[in-house]
N, C-alpha and C positions, 0 to 999 in steps of 0.2 A: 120809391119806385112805384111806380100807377099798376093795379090788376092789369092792364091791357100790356104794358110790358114784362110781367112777370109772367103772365100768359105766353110771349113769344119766347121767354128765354126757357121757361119748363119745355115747349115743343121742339125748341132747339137741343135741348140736353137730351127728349128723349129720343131723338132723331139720332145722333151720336149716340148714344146707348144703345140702338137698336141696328146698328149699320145701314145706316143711308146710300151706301155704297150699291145695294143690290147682293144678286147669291157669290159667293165665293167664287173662283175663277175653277173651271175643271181640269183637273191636269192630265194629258196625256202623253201617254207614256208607247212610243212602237220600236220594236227591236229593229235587229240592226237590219238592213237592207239593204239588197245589191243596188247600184247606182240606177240599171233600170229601174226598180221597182219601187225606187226613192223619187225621182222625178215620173213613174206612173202615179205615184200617190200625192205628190205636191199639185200634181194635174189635177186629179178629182176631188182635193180639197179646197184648192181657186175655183171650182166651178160649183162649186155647194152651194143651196139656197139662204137666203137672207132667213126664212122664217120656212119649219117642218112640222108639220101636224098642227098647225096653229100655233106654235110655239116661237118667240123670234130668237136669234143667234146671240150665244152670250161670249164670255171669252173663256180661253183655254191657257192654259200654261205650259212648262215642257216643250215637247217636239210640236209646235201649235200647226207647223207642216204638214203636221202626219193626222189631223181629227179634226173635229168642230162637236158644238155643242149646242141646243136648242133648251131653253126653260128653268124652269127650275122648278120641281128638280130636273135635273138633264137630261135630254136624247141627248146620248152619245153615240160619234161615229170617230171608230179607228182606223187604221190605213194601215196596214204590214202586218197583220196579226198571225199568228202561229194556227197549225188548224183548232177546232173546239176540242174540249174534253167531252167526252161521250161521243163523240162522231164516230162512226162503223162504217163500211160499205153498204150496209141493209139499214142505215139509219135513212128519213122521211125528211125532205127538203120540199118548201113553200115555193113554186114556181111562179114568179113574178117577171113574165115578161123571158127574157133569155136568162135573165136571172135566177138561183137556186139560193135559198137563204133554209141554213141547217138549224133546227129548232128544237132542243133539248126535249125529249119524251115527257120530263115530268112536266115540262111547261107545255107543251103541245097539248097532252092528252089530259090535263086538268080543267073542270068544268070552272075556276078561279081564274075568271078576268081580271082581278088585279095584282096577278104575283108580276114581277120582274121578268122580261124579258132579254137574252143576249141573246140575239142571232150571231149568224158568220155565213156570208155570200161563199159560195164554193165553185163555182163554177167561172172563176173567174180569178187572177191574180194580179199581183199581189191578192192576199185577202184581207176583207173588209169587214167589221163586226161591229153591230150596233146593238147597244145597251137602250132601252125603254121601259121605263119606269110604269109598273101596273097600274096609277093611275091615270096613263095615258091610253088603255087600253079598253077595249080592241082599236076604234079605230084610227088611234096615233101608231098602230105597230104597221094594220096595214097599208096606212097615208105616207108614213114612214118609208117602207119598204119600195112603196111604188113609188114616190118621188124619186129616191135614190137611185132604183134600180137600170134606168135612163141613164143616167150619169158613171156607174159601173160598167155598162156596157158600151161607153163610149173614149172612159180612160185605161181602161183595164184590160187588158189580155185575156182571150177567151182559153181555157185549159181542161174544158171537160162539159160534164152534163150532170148536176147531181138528182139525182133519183130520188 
């Protein structure tokens, strides 16, 4: 065997060693949903962008219906989700357009631009919650947000005003 072939066959093995394949598929997972708010959500997941914060669309698994996924690691976006844990009546939502996206206090009010973010749009239903990875942050949370936030208000049923 010639160096120049043992050369292709080690970058071939380390190619397959290393998954050539790209990031693992993101699975998402949305509870169960009334039939509206099954087809509000199949709606504003066929009308998601190819590419969100710079990031382009990878694939999903599960309910692939119900979410999309941008990078790796992923912006996630889910479709039916339940309301946040920690959400109050007095809790602080990020107004983006007619949109309200509710933002965890410890995450809000932390000087640490790279922890994780989960939002959850509230002012609007079904609800929708996007996961954002700190090293896309800040301005993939709020590229994110405002991309989306257009498309939320165009599939989705208006049901309030979050504060």
């Amino acid at each position: 065997m010639s160096l120049r072939t043992r050369g292709v066959v080690a970058s071939a093995l380390v190619l397959l060693a290393t998954g050539c394949g790209g990031p693992d598929p993101v699975r998402i997972d949305a509870p169960d949903l009334s039939s509206e708010d099954a087809a509000a959500c199949r709606d504003l997941v066929a009308a998601l962008p190819d590419s969100l914060a710079g990031q382009d669309r990878v694939d999903v698994t599960g309910d692939t219906a119900y979410g999309a996924a941008w990078g790796d690691p992923a912006i996630v976006l889910t479709c039916g989700v339940g309301a946040p844990a920690g959400f109050t009546d007095s809790s602080t939502c990020v107004q983006v357009g007619g949109t309200g996206w509710f933002v965890p206090d410890d995450v809000l009010l932390s000087d640490d631009d790279g922890l994780d973010v989960t939002t959850t749009e509230l002012n609007h239903r079904p609800r929708v919650e996007l996961f954002v990875p700190g090293g896309y942050r800040p301005e993939g949370f709020t590229n994110s947000i405002g991309a989306i936030g257009p498309l939320v208000e165009q599939h989705l049923r208006r049901t309030g005003r979050c504060h």
